[in-house]
C-alpha positions as CSV (number, residue, x, y, z in Angstrom):
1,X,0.3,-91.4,26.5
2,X,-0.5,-95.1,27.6
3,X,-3.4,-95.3,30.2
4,X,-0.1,-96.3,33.2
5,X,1.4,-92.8,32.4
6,X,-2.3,-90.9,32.7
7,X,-2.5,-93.0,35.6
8,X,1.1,-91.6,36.8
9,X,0.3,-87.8,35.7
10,X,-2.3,-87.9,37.9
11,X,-0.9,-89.1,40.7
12,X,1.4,-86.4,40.6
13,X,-0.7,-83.6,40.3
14,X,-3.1,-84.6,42.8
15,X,-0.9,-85.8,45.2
16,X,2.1,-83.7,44.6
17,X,1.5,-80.4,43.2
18,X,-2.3,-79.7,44.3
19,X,-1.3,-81.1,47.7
20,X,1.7,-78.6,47.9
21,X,-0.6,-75.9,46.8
22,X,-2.7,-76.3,49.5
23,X,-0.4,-76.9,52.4
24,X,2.2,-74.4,51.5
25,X,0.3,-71.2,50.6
26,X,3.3,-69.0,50.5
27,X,5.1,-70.8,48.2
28,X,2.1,-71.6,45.9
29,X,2.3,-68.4,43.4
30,X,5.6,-69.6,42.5
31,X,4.5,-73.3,42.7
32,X,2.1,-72.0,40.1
33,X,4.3,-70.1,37.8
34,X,6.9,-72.5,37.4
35,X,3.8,-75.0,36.3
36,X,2.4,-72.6,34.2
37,X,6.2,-72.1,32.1
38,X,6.6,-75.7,32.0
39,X,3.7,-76.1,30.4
40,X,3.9,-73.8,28.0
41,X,7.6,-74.7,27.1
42,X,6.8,-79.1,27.0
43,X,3.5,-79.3,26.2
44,X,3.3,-78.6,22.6
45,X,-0.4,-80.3,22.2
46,X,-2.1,-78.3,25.4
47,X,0.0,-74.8,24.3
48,X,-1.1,-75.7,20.0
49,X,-5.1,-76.1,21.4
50,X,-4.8,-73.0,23.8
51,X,-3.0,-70.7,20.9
52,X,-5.8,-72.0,18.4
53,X,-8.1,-70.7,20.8
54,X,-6.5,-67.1,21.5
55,X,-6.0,-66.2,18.0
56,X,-10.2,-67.0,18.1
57,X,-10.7,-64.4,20.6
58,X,-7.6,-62.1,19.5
59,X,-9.3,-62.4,15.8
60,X,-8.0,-62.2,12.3
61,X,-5.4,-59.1,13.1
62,X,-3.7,-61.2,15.7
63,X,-0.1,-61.1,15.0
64,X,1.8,-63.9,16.3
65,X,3.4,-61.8,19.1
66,X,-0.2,-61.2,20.8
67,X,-0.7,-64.6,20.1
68,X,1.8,-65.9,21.8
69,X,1.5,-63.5,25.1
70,X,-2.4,-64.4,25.3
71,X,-1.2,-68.1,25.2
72,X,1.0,-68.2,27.6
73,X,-1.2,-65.4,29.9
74,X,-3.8,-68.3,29.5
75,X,-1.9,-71.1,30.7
76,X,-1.1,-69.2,34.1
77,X,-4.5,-68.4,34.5
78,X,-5.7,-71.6,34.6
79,X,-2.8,-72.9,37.2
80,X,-3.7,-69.3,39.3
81,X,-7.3,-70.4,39.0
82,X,-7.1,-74.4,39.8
83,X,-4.5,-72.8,43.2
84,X,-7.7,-70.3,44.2
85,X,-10.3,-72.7,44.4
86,X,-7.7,-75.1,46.6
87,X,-7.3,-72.2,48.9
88,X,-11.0,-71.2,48.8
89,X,-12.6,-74.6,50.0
90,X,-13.1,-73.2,53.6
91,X,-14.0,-69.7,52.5
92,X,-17.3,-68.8,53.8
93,X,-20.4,-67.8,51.2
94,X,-20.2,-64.3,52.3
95,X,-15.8,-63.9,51.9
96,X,-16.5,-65.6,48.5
97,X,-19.1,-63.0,47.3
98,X,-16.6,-60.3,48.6
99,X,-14.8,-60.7,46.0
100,X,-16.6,-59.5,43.5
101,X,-15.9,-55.4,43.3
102,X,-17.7,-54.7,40.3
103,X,-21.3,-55.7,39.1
104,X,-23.2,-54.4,36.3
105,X,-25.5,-55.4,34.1
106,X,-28.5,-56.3,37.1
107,X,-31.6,-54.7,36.2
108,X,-32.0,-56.3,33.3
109,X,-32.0,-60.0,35.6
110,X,-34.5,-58.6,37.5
111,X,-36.5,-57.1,34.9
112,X,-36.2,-60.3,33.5
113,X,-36.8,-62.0,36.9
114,X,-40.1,-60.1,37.4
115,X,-41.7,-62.6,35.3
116,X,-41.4,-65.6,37.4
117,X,-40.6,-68.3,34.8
118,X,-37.4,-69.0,35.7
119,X,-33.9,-68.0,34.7
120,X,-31.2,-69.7,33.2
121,X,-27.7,-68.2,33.3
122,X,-25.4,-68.7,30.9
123,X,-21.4,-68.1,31.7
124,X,-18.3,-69.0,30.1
125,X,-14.9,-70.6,31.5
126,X,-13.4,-67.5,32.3
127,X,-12.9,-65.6,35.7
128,X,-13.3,-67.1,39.0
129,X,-17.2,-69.7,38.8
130,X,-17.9,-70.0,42.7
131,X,-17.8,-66.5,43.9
132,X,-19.9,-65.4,41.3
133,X,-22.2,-68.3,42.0
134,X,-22.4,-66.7,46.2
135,X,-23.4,-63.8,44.5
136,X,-25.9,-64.7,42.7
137,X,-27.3,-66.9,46.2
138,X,-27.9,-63.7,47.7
139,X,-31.1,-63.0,45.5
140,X,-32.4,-66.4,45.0
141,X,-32.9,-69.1,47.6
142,X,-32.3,-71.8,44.8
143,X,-29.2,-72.0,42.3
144,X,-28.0,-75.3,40.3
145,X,-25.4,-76.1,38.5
146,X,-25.0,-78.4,35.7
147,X,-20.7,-79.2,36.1
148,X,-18.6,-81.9,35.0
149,X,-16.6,-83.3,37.7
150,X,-12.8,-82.9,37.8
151,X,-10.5,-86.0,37.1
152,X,-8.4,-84.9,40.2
153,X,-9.8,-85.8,43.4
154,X,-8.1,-83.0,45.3
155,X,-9.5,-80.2,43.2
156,X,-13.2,-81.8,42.8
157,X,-13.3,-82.1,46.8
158,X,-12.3,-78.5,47.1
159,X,-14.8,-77.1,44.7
160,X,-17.5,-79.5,46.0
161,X,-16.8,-78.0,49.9
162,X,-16.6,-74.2,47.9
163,X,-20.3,-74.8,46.4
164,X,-21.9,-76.7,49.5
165,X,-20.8,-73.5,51.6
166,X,-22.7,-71.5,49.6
167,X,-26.0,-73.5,48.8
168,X,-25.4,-74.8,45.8
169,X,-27.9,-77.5,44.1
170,X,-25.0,-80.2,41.7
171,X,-26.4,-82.1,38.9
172,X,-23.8,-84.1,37.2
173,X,-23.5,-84.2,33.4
174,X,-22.8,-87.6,33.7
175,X,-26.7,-88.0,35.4
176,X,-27.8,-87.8,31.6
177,X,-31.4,-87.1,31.4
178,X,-32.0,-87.1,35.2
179,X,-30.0,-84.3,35.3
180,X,-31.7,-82.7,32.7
181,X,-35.3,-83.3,34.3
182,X,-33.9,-82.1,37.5
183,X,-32.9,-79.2,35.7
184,X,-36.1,-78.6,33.9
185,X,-37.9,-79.1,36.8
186,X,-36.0,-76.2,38.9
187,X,-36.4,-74.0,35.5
188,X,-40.5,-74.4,35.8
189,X,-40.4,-73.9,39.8
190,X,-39.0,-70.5,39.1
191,X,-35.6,-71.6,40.2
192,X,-32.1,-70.4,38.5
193,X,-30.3,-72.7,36.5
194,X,-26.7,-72.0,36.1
195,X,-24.3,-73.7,33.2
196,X,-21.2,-73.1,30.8
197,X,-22.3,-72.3,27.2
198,X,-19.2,-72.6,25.8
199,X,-18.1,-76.1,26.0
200,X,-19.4,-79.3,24.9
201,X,-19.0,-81.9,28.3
202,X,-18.8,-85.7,27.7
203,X,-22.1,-87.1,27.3
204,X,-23.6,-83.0,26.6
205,X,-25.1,-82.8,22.7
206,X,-23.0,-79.8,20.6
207,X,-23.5,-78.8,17.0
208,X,-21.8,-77.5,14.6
209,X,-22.1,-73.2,14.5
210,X,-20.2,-69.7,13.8
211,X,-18.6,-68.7,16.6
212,X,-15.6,-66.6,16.9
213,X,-15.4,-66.1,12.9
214,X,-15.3,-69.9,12.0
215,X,-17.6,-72.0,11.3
216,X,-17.2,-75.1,12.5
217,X,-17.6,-74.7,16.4
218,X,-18.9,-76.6,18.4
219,X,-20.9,-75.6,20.9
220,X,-23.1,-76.9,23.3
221,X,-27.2,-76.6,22.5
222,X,-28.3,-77.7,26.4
223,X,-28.5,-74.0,27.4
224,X,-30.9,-72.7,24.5
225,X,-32.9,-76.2,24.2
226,X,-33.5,-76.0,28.5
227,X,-34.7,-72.5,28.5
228,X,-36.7,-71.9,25.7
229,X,-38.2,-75.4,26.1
230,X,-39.5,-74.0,29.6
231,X,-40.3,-70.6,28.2
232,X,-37.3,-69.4,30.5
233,X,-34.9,-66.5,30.2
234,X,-31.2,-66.7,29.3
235,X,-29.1,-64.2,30.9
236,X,-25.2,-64.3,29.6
237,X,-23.3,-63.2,32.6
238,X,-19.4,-63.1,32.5
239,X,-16.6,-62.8,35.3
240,X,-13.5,-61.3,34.6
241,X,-10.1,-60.5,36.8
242,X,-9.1,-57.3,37.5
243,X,-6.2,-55.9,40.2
244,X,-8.5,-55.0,42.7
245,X,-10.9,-58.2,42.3
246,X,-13.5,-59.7,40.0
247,X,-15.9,-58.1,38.2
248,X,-19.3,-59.4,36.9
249,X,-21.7,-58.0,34.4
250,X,-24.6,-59.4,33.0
251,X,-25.5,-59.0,29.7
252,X,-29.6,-58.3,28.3
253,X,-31.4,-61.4,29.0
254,X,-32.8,-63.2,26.0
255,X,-36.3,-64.0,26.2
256,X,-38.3,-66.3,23.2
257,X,-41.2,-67.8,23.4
258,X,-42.1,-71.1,24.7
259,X,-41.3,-74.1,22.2
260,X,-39.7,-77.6,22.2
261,X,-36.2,-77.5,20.1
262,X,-34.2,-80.3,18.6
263,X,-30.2,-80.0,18.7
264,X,-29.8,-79.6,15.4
265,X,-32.5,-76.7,15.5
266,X,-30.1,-74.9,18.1
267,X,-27.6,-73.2,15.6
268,X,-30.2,-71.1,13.6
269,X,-32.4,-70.1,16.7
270,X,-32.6,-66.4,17.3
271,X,-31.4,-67.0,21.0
272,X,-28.5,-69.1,19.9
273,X,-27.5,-66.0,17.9
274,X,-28.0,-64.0,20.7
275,X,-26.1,-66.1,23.2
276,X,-23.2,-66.5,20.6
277,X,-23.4,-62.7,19.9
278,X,-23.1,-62.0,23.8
279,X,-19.9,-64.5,24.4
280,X,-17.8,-62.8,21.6
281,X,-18.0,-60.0,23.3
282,X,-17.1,-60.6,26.3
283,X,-14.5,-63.0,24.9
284,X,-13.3,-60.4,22.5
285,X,-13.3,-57.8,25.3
286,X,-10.8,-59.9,27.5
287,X,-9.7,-62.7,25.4
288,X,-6.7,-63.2,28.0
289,X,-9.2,-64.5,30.1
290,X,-11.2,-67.2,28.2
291,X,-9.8,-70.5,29.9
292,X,-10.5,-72.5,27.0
293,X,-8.3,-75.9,27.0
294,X,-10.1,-77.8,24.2
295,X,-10.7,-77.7,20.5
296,X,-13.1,-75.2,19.7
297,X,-13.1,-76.2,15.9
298,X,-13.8,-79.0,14.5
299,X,-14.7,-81.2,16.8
300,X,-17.3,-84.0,16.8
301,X,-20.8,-82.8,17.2
C-alpha cells in the first residue's frame, strides 16, 4: 500500500471507526464484529500472519478447522480489545481492577518480593493489559511500563488517560537507552518493571530462539538482559478472558544471579528457558487468546 493509502487507512480508523466506537456504545459490539469479519474475509496478509501464529499455539495436531476457528476467534479479540480500552479511558483505577475475578499464582510474587531487589513482570499480548496493571498498583506504590505507542491517536489517548488513572510510570521504546536506564534505575530502587516478552518493538533487540516448537523466533532479550543485569526477579504473569471477567495468574518467579548479558547470550540463558517455558503454557492453555499480529518466525533479529 503506497504511504497516501496508509495515510487514508488511518484516517479512517481513527476518525471513523474508533470515533464511532466511542460515541455510540450500543452499537459498538456489532461495530466490532462486522470489523472483525471483514477482516478476516479481505485481509489475506493480516488473517496468513495471525493463522501462522495459531497453529504455533494450537501445535503440530492442529487441523485446519481449529485453525481456522482460533484465527478468526483472534481477529475479534483484538477489535473487542482495541473497543474496551476506548470505553475504559474514564474508568477509575479501582473499576479497572474490578475486573479482574480470578488471581492466582501471588505468593510466589511476594515470596519473591520479600527480597527487595526489585521485580520485573513479564506478560504477553493476550487478555486485557491495564486492568491488570491497577491490580498490581494496589501492592506497589511504583509500576512502569515499557510500551510502544499506537499509530492511532484516538486509541493511544485512551490508553494513555487508562494508565495515568491508575499511576502508571511510561517509558517509550522509542526513548532507546534512556528508557532503558530509567528502567534499570526503577529495577535497583525496588520498583516493578512491567513489559511484553513476546514481541520484538521497533528499535527493541530480539534474537533468534525455540519458541512454540520452531526455531526461528524471535523474541525479545530486554526482559532477561534488564533483570538479571540488576539481579532482579522475573515473574511471567498472564491475563486471560473468561464469561464472568478476567483472570490473572502468575507463574513461579525466576530468580538468577546477578550478571551483565549480551543479546545474543539471551537464547541459552536458564531464565530465557524459563520465561519461554512459562509463555507456552499459558499460550498453549488458551491459544485463542494470544493477540499476536506479527511474524513470529523468521523475522530479523
Amino acid at each position: 500500500m503506497s504511504a497516501i493509502g496508509h495515510m487514508a487507512s488511518r484516517v479512517l480508523v481513527n476518525g471513523v471507526y474508533y470515533r464511532a466506537l466511542e460515541m455510540f456504545p450500543g452499537a459498538a459490539p456489532m461495530l466490532t464484529r462486522s470489523v472483525a469479519r471483514g477482516l478476516g474475509a479481505f485481509s489475506a496478509s493480516l488473517r496468513s500472519v495471525v493463522a501462522e501464529n495459531a497453529r504455533l499455539a494450537l501445535g503440530g495436531s492442529a487441523t485446519a478447522e481449529d485453525v481456522h476457528r482460533v484465527t478468526s476467534t483472534v481477529i475479534l479479540r483484538m477489535q473487542n480489545a482495541i473497543r474496551d480500552t476506548l470505553s475504559s479511558s474514564t474508568s477509575t483505577a479501582d473499576a479497572l481492577a474490578d475486573r479482574i475475578v480470578d488471581f492466582s499464582g501471588q505468593d510466589g510474587y511476594h515470596r519473591a518480593r520479600a527480597h527487595a531487589r526489585g521485580m520485573l513482570v513479564a506478560s504477553i499480548h493476550m487478555g486485557s493489559f491495564e486492568p491488570c496493571l491497577a491490580l498490581l498498583r494496589k501492592y506497589e506504590s511504583r509500576v512502569h511500563v515499557l510500551f510502544h505507542p499506537d499509530p492511532m491517536p484516538r486509541f493511544e489517548q485512551a490508553r494513555s488517560r487508562m494508565r495515568a488513572s491508575i499511576g502508571i510510570v511510561e517509558h517509550r521504546v522509542s526513548d532507546g537507552v534512556d528508557a532503558w536506564i530509567a528502567l534499570r534505575d526503577a529495577l535497583e530502587a525496588n520498583e516493578v518493571v512491567v513489559m511484553h516478552a513476546d514481541r520484538v518493538m521497533p528499535r527493541q533487540h530480539g534474537a533468534r530462539m525455540s519458541f512454540l516448537g520452531i526455531d526461528d523466533a524471535v523474541l525479545p532479550t530486554g526482559p532477561v538482559r534488564l533483570a538479571v543485569g540488576c539481579g532482579a526477579a522475573i515473574v511471567p504473569a498472564f491475563c486471560t478472558q473468561g464469561a464472568g471477567g478476567l483472570a490473572v495468574t502468575m507463574d513461579d518467579p525466576i530468580c538468577m544471579p546477578q550478571e551483565i548479558l549480551r543479546s545474543h547470550e539471551v537464547p541459552g540463558h536458564a531464565a530465557q528457558r524459563q520465561l519461554v517455558a512459562s509463555m507456552e503454557r499459558a499460550i498453549r492453555g488458551s491459544p485463542d487468546q494470544w493477540l499476536a499480529f506479527w511474524r513470529v518466525r523468521g523475522g530479523a533479529p
